[in-house]
N, C-alpha and C positions, 0 to 999 in steps of 0.2 A: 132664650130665657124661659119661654113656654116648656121645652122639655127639661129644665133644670127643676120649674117650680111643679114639676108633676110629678116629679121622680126621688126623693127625697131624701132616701136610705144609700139609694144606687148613687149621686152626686155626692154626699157626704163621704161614702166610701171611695170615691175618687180624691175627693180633695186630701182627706187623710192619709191615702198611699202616695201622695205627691208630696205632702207633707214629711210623711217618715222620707221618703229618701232624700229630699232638699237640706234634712237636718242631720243627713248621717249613716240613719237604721234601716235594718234590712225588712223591708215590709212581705215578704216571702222567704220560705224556706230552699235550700241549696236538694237538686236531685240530690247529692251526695248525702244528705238529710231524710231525703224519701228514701232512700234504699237504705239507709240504720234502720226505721222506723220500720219499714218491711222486715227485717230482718229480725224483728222483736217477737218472740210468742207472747210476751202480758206482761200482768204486775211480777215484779220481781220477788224470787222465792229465795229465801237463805233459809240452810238447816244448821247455822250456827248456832251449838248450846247457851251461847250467851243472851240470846234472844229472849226474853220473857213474855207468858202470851197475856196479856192482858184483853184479851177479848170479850170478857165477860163482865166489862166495866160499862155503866151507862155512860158509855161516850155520845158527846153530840158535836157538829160544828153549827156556829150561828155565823151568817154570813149576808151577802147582798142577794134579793131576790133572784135577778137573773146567773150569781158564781155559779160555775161549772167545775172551777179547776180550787178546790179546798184541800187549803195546806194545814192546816191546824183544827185538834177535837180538846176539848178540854173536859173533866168529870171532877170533884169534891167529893170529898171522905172525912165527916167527923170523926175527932178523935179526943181523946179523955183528955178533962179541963179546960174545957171551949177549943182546945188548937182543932185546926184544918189542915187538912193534905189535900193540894191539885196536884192533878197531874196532865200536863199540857203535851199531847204529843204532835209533832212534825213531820210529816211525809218525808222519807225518806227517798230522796228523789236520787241521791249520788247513788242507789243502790242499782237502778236502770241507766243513769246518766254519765258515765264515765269521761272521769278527764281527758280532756283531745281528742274527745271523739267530736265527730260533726256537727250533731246535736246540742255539743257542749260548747263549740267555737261559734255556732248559730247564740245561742246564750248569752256568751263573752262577748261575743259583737254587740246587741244591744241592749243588754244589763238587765234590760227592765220590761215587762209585759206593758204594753199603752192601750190603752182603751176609750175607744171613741163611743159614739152613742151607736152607729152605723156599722162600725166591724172592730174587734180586738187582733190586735197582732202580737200573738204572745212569745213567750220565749223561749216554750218548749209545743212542740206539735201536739195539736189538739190530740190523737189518740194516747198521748200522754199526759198533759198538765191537765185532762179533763175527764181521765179512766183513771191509766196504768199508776198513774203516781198523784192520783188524786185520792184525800180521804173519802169516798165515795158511800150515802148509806149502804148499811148491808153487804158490805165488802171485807172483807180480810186485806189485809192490808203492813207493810213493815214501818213501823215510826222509830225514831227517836223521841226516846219520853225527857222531859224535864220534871219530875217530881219534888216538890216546895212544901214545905210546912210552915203555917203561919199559926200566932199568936191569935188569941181572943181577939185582941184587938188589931190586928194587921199587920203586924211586925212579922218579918222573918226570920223564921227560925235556924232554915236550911236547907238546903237544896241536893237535889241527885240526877245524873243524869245517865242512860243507859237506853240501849236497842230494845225494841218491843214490838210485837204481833194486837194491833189495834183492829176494833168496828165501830164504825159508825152508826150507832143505833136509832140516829132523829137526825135528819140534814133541816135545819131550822134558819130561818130569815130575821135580821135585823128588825124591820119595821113591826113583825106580827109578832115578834118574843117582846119586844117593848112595851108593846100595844095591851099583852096581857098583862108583864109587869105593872104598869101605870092602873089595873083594874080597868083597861078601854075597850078590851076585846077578847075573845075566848083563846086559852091554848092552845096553841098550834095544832092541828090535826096529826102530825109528825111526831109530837112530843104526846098526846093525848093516847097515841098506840103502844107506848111503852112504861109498864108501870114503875112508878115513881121519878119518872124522869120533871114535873113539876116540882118536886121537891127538890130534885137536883137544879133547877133554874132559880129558884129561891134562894138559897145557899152561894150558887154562883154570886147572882148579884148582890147578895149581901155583902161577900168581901171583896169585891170590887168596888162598893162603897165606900167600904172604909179602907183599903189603896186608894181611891182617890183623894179621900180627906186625907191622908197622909200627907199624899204629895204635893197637894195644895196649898199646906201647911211648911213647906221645905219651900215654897216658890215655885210651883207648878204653872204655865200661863194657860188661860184657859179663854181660845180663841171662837170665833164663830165668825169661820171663812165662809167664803161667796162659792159654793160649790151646786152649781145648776147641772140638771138632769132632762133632756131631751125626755119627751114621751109621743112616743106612735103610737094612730092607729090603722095597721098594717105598712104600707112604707110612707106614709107621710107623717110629718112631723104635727102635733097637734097642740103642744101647751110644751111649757117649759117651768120646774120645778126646784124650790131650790129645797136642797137634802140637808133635813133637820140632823142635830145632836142628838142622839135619845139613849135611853137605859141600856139597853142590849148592846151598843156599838162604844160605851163606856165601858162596859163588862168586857167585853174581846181586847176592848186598847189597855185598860188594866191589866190582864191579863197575860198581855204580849211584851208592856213594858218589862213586866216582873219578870218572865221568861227572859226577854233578851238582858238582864242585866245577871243573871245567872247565867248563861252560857259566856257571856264575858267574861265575868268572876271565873268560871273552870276553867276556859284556857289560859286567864292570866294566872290560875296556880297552878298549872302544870307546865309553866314557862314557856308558854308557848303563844307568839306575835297573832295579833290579830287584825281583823277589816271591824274597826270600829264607827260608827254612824253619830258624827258631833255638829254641834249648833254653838261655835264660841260664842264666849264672853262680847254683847253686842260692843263694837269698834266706834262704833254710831251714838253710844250711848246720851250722849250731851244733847242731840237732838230728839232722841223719846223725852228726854226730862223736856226739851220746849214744846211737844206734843202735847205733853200732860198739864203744861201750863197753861196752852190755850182753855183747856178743860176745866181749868180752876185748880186743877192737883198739884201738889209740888212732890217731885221724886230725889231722894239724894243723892249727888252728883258722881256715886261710884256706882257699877254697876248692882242690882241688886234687885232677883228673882219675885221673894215677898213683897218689897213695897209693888215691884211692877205688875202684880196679881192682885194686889188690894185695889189698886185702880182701877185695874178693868174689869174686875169685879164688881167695883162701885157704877164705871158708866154700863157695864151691861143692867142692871137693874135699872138704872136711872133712864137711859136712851136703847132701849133695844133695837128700834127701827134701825140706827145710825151705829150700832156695836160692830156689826160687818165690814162697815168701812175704817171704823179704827183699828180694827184687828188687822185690815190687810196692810194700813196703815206702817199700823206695828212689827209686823212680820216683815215686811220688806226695810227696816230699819236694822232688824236683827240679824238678819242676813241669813240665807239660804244654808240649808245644812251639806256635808262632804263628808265623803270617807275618807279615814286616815287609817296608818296602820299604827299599832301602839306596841310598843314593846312592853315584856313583864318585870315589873320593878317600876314602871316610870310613871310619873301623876296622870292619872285621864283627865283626856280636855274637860271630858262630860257634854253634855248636854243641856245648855242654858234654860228652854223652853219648856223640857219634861222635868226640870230639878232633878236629875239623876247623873252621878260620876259613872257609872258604868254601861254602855249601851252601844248596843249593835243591832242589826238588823240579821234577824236568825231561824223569824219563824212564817215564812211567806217563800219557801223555794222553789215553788211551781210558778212564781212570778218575777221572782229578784236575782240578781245572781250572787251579789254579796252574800246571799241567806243560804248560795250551795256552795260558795267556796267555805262560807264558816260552818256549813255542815260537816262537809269534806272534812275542815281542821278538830271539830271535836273526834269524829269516827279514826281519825289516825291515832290519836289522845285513847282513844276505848283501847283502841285492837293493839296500843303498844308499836303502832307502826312508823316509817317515817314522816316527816312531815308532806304534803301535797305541794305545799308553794313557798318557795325562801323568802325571806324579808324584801329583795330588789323586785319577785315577782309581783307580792303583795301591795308593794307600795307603785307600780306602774298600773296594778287593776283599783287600787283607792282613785288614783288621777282617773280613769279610763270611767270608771261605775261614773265618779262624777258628773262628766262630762254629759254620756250617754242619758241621764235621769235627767240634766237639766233640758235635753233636747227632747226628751220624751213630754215633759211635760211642755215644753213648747208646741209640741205637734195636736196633745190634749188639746189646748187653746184655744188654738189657732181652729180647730175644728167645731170646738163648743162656739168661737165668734160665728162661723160659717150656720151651724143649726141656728142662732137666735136671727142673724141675718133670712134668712127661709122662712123662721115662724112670722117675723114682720113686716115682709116682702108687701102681704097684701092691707096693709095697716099705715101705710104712707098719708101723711097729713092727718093722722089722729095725732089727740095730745095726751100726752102721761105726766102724771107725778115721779118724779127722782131726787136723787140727791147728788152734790158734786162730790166724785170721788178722788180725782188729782187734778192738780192745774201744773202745769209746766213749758218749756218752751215748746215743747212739740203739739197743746195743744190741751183743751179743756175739755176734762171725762166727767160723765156722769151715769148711774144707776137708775132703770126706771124700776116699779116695784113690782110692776104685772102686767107683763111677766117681766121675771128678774132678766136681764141684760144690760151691758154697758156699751155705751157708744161714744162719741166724740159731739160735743157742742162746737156748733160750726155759726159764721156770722158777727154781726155787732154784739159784744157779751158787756153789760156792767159789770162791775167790779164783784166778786164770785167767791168766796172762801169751802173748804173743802167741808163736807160736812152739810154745809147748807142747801136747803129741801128748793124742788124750783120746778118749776113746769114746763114743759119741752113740747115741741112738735119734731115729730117723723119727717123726716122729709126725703133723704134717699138710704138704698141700702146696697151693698157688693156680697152676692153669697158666695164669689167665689174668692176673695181677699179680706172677708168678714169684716167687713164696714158699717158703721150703721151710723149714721148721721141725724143730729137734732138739730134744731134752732132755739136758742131762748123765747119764750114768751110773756107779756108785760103780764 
């Protein structure tokens, strides 16, 4: 136990490579992988006249402090009578990454890049999802652009999409672009070297504000999940964090939805089947309305977006401490999202959670692989080519994506329990404040608040409702089957 709780970084990354392969995925790449990647000179060049060079656009991407591998830049362009032009473009990753090659079956095999605190196993080989085909500053680079014209007021006007020659002129962070936004902290030193790129962040989030009021207003649910963030210092684990909503990561998921619900719209008009990313109509519904009635709320008994946003609206003002737990609450009622394929002509399921009939997963291809098979299907769409995948293909990788993300996010888990197990290792018989988060047969969970993690109440328990604040002692922990056990206290 002495060299597990000394080593912190090195155990965690064990357990997580025990993890991907128990669940499935391949937590290493195939020699037959290494000799593609050897065989590579760099980013990919095309002298296709279709190509337009947009290089001289203030592009930026805003991302996680630590990304390495950036798929998406976005820029804004006023235009006469209050409209806006974005233009969002996407690493063009199919331009290196060729169907059935090694690389691509490495991809196919586990859908989805996973990332633990301790080591990422991603989907494509770092001297690729983290150079060659990453938006990288300061780089030349081939995108597909998604170009959108909105309204004064947020409506869209209309969209275009086509191959282009991008730079990344600011590689900017979540937390420090918010941090200005909010007037908390100075502009980015990244964005401060390039003139007028503040004025392009102003602009951005302004219409990201109002796409959000939009969509909030269509029945948009607006959650605030339990997403804890390990922090080292050097390999051991020192605090654990949990990772606020803020301005800047509102501005990217605005921005992303709108993208993906345009490159849907173009292959549904160009008749062409696609890997669409839906969240049905919750099946569960009859039980959020008893959720809400513990709450005081009454919801009407068909399913329905707006009312279920005006509530948790109401309790996130009212009870923020406890908004987390109703959210996950609610989210596991609504039921997990899947890809499907959709033919052209036919109703989209849509997307319950985000209020949007059209949406897929499009603009994240250095981490997804749905986001490089539907790159794939617009660039045959550009070039007038054949299609890449038939409808029997498409609909065996919807089952297959699925499966693979729900196991990826199990391996996240299962690893994020193992870190909080580590951080409270040496905290055994302290007591914390929490709150109960599920009660069931298998047993009674609760949240402490600091640091954020959840454990199991173990012993003699009173009668307990979910929700309700309680005080706990520590009393054992398993870092290697992330355990972590309380007792109630009077």
């Amino acid at each position: 136990m002495r060299h597990i709780l000394s080593n912190h970084r090195a155990n965690l990354s064990t357990i997580a490579t025990w993890a991907m392969f128990s669940r499935g995925l391949a937590p290493e790449f195939s020699h037959a992988v290494q000799r593609q990647v050897a065989s590579l000179k760099g980013p990919a060049v095309d002298d296709d006249d279709s190509i337009v060079d947009l290089t001289a656009l203030l592009w930026c991407s805003i991302d996680n402090d630590d990304s390495r591998d950036l798929d998406q830049l976005s820029v804004i362009e006023p235009l006469h009578q209050g409209q806006i032009k974005v233009y969002v473009a996407i690493a063009d990753v199919d331009a290196l990454v060729k169907k059935g090659s090694p690389i691509d079956e490495h991809a196919q095999q586990n859908t989805t890049s996973v990332y633990t605190s301790a080591l990422v196993f991603p989907i494509l080989p770092e001297r690729l999802c983290t150079d060659w085909t990453s938006l990288n500053q300061d780089e030349d680079r081939i995108a597909l652009v998604i170009e959108m014209v909105f309204s004064e007021d947020g409506i869209l006007m209309g969209s275009s999409i086509y191959r282009a020659r991008v730079r990344n002129k600011a590689q900017l962070a979540y937390d420090a672009v918010s941090a200005w936004i909010d007037k908390e902290g100075d502009l980015p030193e990244a964005a401060r070297r390039v003139k007028g790129m503040n004025t392009q962040l102003r602009l951005q989030d302004e219409l990201a504000q109002k796409l959000r009021v939009l969509r909030r207003a269509e029945g948009s649910l607006e959650f605030e999940t339990f997403q804890p963030k390990a922090m080292f210092d050097g390999d051991r684990i020192t605090d654990i964090q949990q990772q606020p909503q803020n301005r800047a990561r509102q501005l990217i998921e605005e921005f992303m939805i709108a993208t993906n619900g345009c490159t849907a719209r173009f292959l549904a008009a160009h008749g062409c089947a696609s890997l669409r990313r839906v969240v049905r109509s919750p099946e569960r519904w009859l039980r959020i309305v008893e959720v809400a009635q513990e709450y005081g709320a009454t919801l009407p008994h068909e399913p329905d977006g707006q009312a279920l946003e005006a509530f948790l609206a109401r309790q996130h003002k009212k009870d923020p401490l406890r908004f987390p737990d109703l959210s996950l609450v609610i989210v596991k009622l609504m039921g997990s999202g899947e890809y499907v394929v959709e033919r052209p002509g036919h109703a989209p399921i849509g997307h319950f959670g985000l209020a949007v009939h059209d949406y897929m997963h499009s603009t994240a291809p250095n981490r997804r692989f749905p986001d490089l098979i539907t790159q794939r299907l617009i660039k045959s769409v550009l070039a007038g080519s054949r299609r890449p995948y038939s409808f029997d293909e498409l609909a065996d990788l919807a089952a297959h994506c699925t499966a693979q993300e729900d196991a990826a996010q199990k391996v996240e888990r299962q690893v994020r329990k193992s870190e909080a197990a580590l951080l409270l290792h040496s905290r055994i018989g302290q007591r914390f404040n929490g709150v109960i988060t599920g009660i069931s047969d298998q047993g009674t969970w609760v949240r402490i608040f600091e640091p954020p993690a959840e454990g199991r109440l173990t012993g003699m328990l009173p009668p307990l409702r979910v929700g309700q604040t309680v005080n706990v002692k520590l009393v054992s922990t398993s870092v290697e089957r992330g355990f972590i056990d309380f007792v109630w206290v009077h």
